[in-house]
C-alpha positions in Angstrom: 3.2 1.5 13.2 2.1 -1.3 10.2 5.0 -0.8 8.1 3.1 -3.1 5.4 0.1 -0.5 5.5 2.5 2.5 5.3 4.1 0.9 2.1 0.8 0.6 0.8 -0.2 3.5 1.3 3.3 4.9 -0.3 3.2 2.6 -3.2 -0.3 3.6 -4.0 0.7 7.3 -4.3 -1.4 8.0 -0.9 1.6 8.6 1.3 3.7 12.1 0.6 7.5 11.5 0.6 8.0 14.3 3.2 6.4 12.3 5.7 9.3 9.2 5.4 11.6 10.8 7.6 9.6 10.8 10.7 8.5 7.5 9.6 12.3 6.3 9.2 12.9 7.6 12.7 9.7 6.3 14.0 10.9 2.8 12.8 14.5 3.2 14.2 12.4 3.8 18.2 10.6 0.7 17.5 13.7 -1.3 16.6 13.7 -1.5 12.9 17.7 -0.6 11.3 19.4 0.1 8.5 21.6 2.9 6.8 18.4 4.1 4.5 16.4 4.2 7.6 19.2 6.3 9.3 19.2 8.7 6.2 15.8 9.2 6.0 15.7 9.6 9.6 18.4 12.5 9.4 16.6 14.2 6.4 14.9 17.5 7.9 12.3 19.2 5.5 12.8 17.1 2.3 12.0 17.9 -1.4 11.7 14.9 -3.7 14.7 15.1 -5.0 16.7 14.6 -1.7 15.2 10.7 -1.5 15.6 8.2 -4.4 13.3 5.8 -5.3 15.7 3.0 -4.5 16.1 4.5 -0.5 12.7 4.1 0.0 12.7 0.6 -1.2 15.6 -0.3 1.2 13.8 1.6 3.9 10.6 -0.5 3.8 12.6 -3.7 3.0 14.7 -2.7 6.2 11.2 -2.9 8.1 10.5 -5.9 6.9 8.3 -5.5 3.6 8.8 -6.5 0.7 9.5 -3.9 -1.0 8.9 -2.1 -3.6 5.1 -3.0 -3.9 3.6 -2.6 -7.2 0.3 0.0 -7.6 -1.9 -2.8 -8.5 -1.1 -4.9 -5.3 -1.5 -1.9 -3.0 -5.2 -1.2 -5.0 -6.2 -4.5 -4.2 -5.0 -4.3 -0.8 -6.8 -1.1 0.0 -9.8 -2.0 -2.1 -9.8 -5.0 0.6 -9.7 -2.8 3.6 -12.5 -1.1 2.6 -14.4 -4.0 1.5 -13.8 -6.0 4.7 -15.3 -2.4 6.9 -18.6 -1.9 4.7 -19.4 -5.8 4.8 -18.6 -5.6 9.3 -20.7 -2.4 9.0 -18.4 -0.2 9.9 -18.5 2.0 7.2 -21.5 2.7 4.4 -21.2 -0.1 1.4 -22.5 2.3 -0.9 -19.5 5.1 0.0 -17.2 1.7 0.4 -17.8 1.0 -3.3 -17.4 4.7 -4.6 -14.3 4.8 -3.1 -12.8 1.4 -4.8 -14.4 3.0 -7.7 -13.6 6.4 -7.6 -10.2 6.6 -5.5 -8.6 3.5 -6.3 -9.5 2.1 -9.7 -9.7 6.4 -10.4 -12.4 5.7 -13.5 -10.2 3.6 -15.3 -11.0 0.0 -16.0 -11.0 -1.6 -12.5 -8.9 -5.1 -12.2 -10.9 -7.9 -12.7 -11.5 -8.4 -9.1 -13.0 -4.9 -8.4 -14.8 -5.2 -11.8 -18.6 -6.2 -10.2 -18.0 -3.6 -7.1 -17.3 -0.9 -9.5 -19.9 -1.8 -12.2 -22.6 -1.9 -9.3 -21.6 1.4 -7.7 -21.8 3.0 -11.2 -25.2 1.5 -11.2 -26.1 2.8 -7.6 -24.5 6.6 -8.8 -27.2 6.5 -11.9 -29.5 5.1 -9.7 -31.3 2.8 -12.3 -31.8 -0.3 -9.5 -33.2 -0.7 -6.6 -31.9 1.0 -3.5 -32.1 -2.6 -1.2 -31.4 -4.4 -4.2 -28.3 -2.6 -5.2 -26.7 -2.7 -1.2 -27.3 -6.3 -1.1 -25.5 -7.2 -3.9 -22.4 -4.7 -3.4 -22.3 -6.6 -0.3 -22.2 -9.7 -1.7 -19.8 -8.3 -4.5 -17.9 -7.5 -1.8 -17.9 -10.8 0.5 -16.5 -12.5 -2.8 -14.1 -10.3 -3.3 -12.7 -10.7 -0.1 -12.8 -14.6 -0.3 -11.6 -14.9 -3.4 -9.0 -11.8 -4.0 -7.8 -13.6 -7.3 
């Protein structure tokens, strides 16, 4: 359990709200405490109305996050994590880019530090480069966006 990751992935919009209250009591096994970890714990099957915003900001500050994270921070974060697998080969750079591009800047304007990944997967979907040409450079796209997030 990476209660930074969870709050990520919460923050970003990729983690449901029904899913907190086995996380809450998954924390409270592993130590973590706190009376909106002990609610969330005790909730059995949720709607959203049954957990305020301002709960699930204790909860993850009760874990030990610094909480609440803002959209744009967990993009970047998860942008990173993607980055970092494709560049270690452990996933396709060319599906690692669609994904920043697609998923996580969802066709909007990307943040200036996604802005050459997602220009150069746009340029790999139309296909108006060179294959090799086009992987090295997301790669390299990629290496300087993970040494130099800003």
């Amino acid at each position: 359990m990476d209660p930074h990751k969870l709050a990520v992935l919460y923050y970003f919009g990729d983690l449901q709200y029904w899913k907190l209250p086995q996380i809450a009591a998954d924390a409270l096994e592993r130590g973590y405490d706190g009376d909106s970890l002990r609610r969330l714990a005790g909730l059995i099957n949720p709607v959203a109305s049954d957990i305020r915003a301002e709960e699930i900001d204790s909860a993850f500050t009760e874990m030990g996050v610094a909480a609440p994270l803002t959209k744009d921070y967990a993009r970047l974060v998860l942008a990173a994590e993607s980055a970092a697998k494709a560049v270690h080969g452990d996933s396709n750079v060319f599906d690692a880019a669609t994904h920043i591009r697609i998923h996580l800047c969802g066709f909007q304007d990307p943040p200036p530090e996604l802005v050459r990944i997602v220009r150069l997967s746009e340029q790999a979907e139309r296909g108006t480069a060179p294959w090799k040409r086009l992987e090295t450079e997301l790669k390299d796209a990629m290496r300087d966006f993970l040494h130099n997030p800003e």
